[in-house]
ChimeraX commands (.cxc) that place a marker at each C-alpha (Angstrom):
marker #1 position 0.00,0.00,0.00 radius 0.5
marker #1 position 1.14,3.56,-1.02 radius 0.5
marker #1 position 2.57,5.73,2.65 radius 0.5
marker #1 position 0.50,8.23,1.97 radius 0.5
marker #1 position -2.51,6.42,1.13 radius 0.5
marker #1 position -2.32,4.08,4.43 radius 0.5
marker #1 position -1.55,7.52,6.33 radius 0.5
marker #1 position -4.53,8.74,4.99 radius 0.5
marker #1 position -6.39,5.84,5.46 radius 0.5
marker #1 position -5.18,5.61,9.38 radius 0.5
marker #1 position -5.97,9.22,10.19 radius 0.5
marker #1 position -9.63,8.86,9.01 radius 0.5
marker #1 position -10.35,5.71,11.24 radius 0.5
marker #1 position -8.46,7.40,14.05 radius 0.5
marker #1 position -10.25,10.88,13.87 radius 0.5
marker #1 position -14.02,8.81,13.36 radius 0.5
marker #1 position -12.55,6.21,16.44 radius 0.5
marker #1 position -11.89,9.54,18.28 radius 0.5
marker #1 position -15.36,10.92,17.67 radius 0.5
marker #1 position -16.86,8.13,18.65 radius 0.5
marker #1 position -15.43,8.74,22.44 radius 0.5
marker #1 position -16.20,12.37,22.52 radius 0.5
marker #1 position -12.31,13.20,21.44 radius 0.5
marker #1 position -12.31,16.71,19.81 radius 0.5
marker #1 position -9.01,16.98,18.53 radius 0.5
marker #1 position -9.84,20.32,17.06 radius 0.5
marker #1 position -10.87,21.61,20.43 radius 0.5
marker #1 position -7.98,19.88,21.87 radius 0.5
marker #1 position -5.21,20.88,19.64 radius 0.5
marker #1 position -6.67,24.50,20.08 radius 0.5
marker #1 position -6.31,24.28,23.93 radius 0.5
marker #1 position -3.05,22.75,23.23 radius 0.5
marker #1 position -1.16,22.81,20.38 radius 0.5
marker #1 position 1.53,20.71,22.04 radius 0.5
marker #1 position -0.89,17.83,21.22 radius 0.5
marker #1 position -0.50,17.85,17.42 radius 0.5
marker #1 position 2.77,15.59,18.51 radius 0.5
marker #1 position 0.75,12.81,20.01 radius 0.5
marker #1 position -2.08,13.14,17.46 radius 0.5
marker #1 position 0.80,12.12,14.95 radius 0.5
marker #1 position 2.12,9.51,17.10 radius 0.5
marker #1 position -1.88,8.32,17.28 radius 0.5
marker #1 position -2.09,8.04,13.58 radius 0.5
marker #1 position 1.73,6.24,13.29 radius 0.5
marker #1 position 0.39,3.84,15.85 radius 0.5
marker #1 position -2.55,2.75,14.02 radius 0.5
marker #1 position -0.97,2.08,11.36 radius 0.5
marker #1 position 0.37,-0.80,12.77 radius 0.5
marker #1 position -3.02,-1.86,13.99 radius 0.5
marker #1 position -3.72,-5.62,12.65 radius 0.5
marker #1 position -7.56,-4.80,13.10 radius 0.5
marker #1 position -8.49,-2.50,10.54 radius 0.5
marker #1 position -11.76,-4.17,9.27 radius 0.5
marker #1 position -12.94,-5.04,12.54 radius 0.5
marker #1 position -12.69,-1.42,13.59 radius 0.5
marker #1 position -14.18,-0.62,10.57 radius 0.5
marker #1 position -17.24,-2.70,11.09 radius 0.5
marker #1 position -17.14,-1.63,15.10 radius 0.5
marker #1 position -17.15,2.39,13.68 radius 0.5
marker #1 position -20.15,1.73,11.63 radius 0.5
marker #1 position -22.41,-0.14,14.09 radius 0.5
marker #1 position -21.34,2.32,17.46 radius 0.5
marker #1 position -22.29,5.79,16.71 radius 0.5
marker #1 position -20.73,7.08,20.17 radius 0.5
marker #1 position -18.93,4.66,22.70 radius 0.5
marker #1 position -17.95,5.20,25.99 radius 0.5
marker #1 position -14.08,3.77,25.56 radius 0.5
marker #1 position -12.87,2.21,22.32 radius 0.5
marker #1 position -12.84,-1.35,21.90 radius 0.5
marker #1 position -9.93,-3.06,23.63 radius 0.5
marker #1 position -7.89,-3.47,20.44 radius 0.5
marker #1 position -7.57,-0.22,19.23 radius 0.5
marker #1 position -4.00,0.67,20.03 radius 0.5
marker #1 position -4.91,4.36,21.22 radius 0.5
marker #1 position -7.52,3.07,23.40 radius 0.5
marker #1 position -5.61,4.40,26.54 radius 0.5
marker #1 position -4.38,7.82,24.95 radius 0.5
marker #1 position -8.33,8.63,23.86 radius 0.5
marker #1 position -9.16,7.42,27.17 radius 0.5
marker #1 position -6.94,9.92,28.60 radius 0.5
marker #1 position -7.69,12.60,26.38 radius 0.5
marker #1 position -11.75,11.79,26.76 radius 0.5
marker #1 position -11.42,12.72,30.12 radius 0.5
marker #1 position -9.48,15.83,30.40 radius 0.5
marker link #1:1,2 radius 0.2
marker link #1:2,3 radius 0.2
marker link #1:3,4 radius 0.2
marker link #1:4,5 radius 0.2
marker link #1:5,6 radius 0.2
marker link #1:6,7 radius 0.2
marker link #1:7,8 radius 0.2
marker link #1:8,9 radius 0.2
marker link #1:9,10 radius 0.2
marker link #1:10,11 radius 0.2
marker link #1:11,12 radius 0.2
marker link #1:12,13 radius 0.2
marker link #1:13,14 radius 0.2
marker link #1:14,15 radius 0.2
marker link #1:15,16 radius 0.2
marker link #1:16,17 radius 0.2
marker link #1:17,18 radius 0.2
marker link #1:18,19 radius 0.2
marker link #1:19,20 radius 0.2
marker link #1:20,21 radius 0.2
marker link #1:21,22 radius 0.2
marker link #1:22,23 radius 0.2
marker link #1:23,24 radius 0.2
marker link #1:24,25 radius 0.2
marker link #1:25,26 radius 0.2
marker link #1:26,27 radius 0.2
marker link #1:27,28 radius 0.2
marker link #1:28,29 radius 0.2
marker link #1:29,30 radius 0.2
marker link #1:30,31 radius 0.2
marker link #1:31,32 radius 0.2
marker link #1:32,33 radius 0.2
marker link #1:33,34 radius 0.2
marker link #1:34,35 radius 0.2
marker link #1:35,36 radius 0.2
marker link #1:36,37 radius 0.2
marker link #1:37,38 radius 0.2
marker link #1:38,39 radius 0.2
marker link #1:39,40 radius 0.2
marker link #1:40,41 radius 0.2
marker link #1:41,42 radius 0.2
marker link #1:42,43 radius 0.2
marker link #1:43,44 radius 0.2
marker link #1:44,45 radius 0.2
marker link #1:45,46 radius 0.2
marker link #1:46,47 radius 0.2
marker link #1:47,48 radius 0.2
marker link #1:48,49 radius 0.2
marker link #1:49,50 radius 0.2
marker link #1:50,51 radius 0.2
marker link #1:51,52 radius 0.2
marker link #1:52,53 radius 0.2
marker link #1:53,54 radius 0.2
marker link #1:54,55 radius 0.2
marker link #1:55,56 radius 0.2
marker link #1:56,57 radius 0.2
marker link #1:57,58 radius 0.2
marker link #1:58,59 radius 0.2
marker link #1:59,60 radius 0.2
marker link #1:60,61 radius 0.2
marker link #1:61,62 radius 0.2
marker link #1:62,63 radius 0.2
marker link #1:63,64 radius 0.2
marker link #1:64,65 radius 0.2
marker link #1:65,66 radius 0.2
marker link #1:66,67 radius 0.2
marker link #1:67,68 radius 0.2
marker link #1:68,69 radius 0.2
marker link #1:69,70 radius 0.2
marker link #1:70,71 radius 0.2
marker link #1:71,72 radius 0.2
marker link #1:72,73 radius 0.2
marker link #1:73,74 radius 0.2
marker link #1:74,75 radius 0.2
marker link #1:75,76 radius 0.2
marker link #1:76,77 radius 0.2
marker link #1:77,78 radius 0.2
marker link #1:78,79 radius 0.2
marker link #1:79,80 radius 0.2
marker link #1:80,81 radius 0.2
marker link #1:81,82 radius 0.2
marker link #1:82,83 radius 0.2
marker link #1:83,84 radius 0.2
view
């Protein structure tokens, strides 16, 4: 797969995974623009997720969630950031 075509593809299932557990990035990053380093990192790491279509199948039946499903690699990090 192309880089910049599995970047893209990453970044869309983490920014609809984030949604789905009330992360705002936007509103995040604009509180805290030292964040955009660990949204990065968030994207890099699920790119080596081994789960893709079962996230994408868990994305389309859970229209909000109140943690993301154990194997999603950022689960902890959007857990955090859910919070605060």
């Amino acid at each position: 797969m192309n880089l910049f075509k599995k970047l893209d593809d990453h970044s869309d299932l983490m920014g609809k995974m984030s949604q789905k557990v009330g992360v705002d990035w936007s509103e995040k990053l604009a509180d805290n623009p030292e964040l955009a380093r660990q949204y990065r990192g968030a994207v890099m790491t699920c790119t080596h997720c081994r789960s893709v279509g079962e996230c994408k199948g868990w994305q389309a039946e859970h229209a909000s969630a109140e943690e993301a499903p154990d194997y999603c690699l950022n689960k902890d990090l959007l857990g955090r950031l859910a919070e605060g």
